[in-house]
LUMLUMDO-134229 format. One record per residue (C-alpha): residue in one letter; x negated, y, z negated. Coordinates in pm, whole numbers, padded with zeros to 5 digits, always signed. Each point is the difference from the previous one (the first is absolute). Example, Ala and Ser with C-alpha at 12.3 -4.5 7.8 and 13.67 -1.06 7.14 Angstrom:
# LUMLUMDO-134229
A-01230-00450-00780S-00137+00344+00066
END
This chain:
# LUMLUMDO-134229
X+01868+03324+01272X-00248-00254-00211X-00305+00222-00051X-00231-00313+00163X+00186+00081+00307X-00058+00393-00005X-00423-00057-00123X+00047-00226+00339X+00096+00289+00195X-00251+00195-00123X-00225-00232+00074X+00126-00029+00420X+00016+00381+00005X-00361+00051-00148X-00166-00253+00215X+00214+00114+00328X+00213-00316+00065X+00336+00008+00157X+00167-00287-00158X-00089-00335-00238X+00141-00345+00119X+00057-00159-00370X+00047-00392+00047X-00112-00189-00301X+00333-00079-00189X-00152+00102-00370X-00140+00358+00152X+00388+00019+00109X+00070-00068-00312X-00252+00268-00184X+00153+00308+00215X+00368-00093-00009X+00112-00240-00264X+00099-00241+00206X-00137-00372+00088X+00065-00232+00246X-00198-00270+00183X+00079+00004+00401X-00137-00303+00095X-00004+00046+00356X+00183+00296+00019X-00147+00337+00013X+00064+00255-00325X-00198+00298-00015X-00034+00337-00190X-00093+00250+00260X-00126+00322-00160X-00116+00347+00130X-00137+00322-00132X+00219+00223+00057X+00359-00188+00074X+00190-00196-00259X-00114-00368+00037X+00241-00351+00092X+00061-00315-00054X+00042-00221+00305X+00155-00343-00087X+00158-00332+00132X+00418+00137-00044X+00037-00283-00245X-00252+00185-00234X+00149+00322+00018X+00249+00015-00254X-00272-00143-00260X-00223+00301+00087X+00290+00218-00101X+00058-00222-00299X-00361+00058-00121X+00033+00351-00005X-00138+00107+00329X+00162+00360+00073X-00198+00030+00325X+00108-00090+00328X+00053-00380+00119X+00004-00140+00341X+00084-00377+00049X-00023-00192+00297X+00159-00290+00120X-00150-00361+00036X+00038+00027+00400X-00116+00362+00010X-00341+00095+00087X-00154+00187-00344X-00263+00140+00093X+00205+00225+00286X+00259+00035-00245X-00221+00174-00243X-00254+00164+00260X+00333+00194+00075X+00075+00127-00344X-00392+00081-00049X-00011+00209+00334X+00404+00170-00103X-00148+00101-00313X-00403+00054+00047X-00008-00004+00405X-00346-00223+00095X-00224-00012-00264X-00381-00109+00102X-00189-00042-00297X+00153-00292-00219X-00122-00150-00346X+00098-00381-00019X-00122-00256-00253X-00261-00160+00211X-00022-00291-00293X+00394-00087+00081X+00078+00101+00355X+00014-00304+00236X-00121+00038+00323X+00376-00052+00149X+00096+00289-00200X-00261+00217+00098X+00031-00062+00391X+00393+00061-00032X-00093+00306-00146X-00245+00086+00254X+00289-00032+00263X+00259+00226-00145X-00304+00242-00039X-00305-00044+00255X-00204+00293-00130X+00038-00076-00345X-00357-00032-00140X-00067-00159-00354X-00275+00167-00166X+00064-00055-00355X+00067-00303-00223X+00280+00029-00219X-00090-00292-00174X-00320+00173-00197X+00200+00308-00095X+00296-00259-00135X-00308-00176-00230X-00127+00350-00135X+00406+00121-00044X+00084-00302-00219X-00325-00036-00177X+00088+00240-00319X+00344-00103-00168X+00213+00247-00117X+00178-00079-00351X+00338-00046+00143X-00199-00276+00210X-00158-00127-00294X+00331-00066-00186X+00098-00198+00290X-00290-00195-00075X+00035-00034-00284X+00321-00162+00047X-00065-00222+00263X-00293-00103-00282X+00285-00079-00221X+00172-00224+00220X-00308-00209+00092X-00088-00059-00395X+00360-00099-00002X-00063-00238+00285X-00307-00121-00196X+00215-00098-00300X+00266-00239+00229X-00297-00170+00187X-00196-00067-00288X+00349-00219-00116X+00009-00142+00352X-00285-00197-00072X+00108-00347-00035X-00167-00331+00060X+00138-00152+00343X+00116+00336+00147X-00173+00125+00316X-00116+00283+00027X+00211+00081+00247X+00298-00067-00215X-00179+00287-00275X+00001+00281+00280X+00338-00071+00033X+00080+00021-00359X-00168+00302-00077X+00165+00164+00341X+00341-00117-00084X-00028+00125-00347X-00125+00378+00149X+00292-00003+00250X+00227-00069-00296X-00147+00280-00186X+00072+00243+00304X-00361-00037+00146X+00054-00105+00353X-00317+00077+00196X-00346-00146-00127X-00291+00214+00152X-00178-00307+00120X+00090-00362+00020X-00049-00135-00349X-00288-00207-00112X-00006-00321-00230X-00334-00259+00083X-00091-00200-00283X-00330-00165-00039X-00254-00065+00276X+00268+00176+00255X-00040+00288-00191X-00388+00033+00127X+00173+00070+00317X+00103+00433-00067X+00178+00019+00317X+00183-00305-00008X+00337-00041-00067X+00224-00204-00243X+00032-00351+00133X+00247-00311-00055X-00275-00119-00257X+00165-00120-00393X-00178+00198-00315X-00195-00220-00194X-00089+00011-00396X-00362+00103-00016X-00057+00258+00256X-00020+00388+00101X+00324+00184+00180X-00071+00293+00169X+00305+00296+00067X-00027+00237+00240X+00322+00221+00026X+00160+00327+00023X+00319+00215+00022X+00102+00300+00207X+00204+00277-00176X+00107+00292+00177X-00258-00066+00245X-00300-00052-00237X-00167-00297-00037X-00162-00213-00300X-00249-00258+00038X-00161-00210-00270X-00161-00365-00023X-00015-00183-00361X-00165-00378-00030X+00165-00210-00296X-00129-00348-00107X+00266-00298+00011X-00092-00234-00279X-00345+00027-00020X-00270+00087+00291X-00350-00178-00024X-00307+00201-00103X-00082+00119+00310X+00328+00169+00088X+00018+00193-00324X-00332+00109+00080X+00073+00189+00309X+00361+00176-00191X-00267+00144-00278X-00252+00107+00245X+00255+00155+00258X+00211+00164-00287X-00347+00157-00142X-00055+00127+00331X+00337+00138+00044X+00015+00154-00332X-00355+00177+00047X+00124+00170+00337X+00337+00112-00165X-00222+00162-00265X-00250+00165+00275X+00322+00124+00224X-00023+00336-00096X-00075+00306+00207X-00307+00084+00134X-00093-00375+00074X-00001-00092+00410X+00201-00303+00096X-00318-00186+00053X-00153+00028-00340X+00323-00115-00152X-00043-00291+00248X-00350-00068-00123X+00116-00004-00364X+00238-00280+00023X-00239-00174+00288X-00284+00032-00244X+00154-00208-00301X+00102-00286+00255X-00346-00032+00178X-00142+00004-00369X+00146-00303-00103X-00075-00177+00356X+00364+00006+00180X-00095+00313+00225X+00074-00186+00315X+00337-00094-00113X+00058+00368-00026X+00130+00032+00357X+00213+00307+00072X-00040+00391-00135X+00089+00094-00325X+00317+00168+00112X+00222+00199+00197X+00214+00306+00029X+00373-00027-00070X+00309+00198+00010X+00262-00043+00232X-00155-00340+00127X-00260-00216-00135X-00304+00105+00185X-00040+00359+00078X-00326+00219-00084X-00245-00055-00134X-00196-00334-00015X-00182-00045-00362X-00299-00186+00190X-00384+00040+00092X-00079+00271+00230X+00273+00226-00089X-00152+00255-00197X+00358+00213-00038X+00017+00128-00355X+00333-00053-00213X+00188+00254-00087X+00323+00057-00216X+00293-00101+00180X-00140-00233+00202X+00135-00413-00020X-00115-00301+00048X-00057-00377-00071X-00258-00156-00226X-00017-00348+00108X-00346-00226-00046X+00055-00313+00108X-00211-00327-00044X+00076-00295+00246X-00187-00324-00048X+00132-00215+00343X+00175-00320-00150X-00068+00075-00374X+00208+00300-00087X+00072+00367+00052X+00062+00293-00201X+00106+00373+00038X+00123+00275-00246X+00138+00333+00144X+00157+00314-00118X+00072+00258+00226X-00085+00325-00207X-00020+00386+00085X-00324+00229-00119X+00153+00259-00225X-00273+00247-00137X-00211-00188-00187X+00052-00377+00083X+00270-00196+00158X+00354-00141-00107X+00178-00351+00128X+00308-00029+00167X+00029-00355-00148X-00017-00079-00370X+00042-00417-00023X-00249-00131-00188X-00352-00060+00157X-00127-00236-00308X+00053-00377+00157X+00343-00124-00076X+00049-00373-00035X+00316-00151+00103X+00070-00349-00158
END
């Protein structure tokens, strides 16, 4: 049994809970090995102190559970079968009628938790699995930092095929889809988010998307992208110049890469999260684009994009070794340009180390 899965039971046993209702797909995948999105089916990991935990499944999933090295039980269900009797019968064969449950309160729908609620009506829900899944992932272990590291590797290989994407006339639509063709064909089948290209003024937009809009000589082309590999993630943005950007453009690259290369050298421990934030926000109000700095420094990352903790104001968390996250200061001037550099990196004892080695210096493409 995965040693996250026993310091869970440890956990339920010192805190006197009967059983943990696991339902976000990537915690699944933490404690067993094995990932699958549901939709709207149900999957959970149901887990208890003292009795060996189980997967509960849609029946077409079951055989991939076993495939991914789950040596646990499995229970499927069928598409006309109600799950949540289904599996409130295994839970009460194996554990009888447990009362106090931990659930993820952040993923949990309401549906789910009612259905629940009627296979067990004195089932009370005193504790929040989602915190204790925050503080569980927040160190890496090296194995987990290999993986990484890995997924790193794939991303700066990703880097390399967009940056020859880039072609006058081609959408940049038509460049996601050349740089996810090119991973697929390289074995990488699963990006960890939907891919990012914006070039020029729809760049400015950081949670917009890649639209049916031709590159043009003379401009700034954002990337956004990432891999998953063996369940780890990699996530890292790069901003190239096509041709030749005006003066104001190239202006806000060198200010955001000064301000992303000063927090890479303050990520060290012993620093919170919001003085890191404060040394890249500090460079970028300087030179007068501080309210074009719209989002925190960073994130968390491991097995998905955003996990614990935020690198932002307020959060006066100090880094520690092991722990990994972005570094992503962004400037976004609405219909001029926008620009962001990230790394994710992970604090080792005395500073920080990427996952992602392409080249920050701006690249022109002819």
């Amino acid at each position: 049994m995965k040693k996250q899965l026993l310091a869970l039971k440890d956990y339920l046993a010192q805190n006197g809970l009967d059983a943990a209702y696991i339902s976000n797909p990537t915690d699944i995948n933490y404690f067993t090995g094995f990932y699958s999105d549901p939709v709207e089916r149900i999957l959970a990991l149901l887990v208890f102190p003292d009795k060996d935990p189980f997967i509960f499944a849609p029946q077409l999933e079951v055989e991939a559970a076993k495939d991914a090295g789950w040596d646990q039980d499995i229970f499927g269900y069928l598409d006309h079968e109600n799950p949540f009797a289904l599996m409130a019968g295994h839970i009460k064969d194996l554990a009888g009628e447990p009362t106090k449950w931990a659930i993820e309160k952040d993923d949990m729908s309401v549906q789910k938790l009612e259905a629940l609620k009627e296979q067990f009506p004195n089932a009370q829900f005193p504790n929040n699995l989602s915190r204790y899944m925050e503080n569980a992932k927040l160190i890496k272990t090296n194995e987990e930092i290999e993986q990484l590291k890995a997924a790193g590797a794939e991303a700066d290989y990703a880097f390399s095929v967009a940056f020859k994407a880039i072609q006058e006339g081609r959408t940049e639509q038509e460049v996601v889809a050349e740089i996810e063709y090119a991973m697929m064909k390289k074995g990488v089948m699963h990006m960890s988010f939907d891919t990012i290209v914006q070039a020029g003024a729809n760049a400015a937009n950081p949670h917009g998307g890649p639209e049916k809009i031709p590159l043009k000589k003379d401009e700034l082309v954002l990337f956004d992208l990432g891999t998953v590999h063996n369940g780890y993630i990699s996530d890292a943005s790069r901003t190239v110049a096509f041709g030749q950007p005006d003066a104001k453009s190239l202006d806000i690259y060198k200010v955001d890469l000064e301000a992303q290369y000063a927090a890479m050298d303050a990520a060290k421990p012993g620093i919170t999260a919001a003085e890191l934030d404060k040394v890249a926000r500090d460079i970028i109000d300087k030179a007068g684009y501080g309210e074009y700095f719209i989002h925190r420094l960073g994130h968390g990352m491991g097995t998905s994009e955003h996990e614990f903790p935020s690198i932002m104001e307020g959060n006066n968390m100090v880094l520690k070794p092991g722990m990994c996250f972005s570094i992503e200061p962004g400037i976004y001037i609405p219909n001029v340009a926008g620009v962001r550099i990230e790394d994710c990196v992970y604090i080792t004892e005395d500073g920080c180390e990427p996952f992602t080695h392409t080249s920050k210096e701006l690249t022109y493409i002819k």
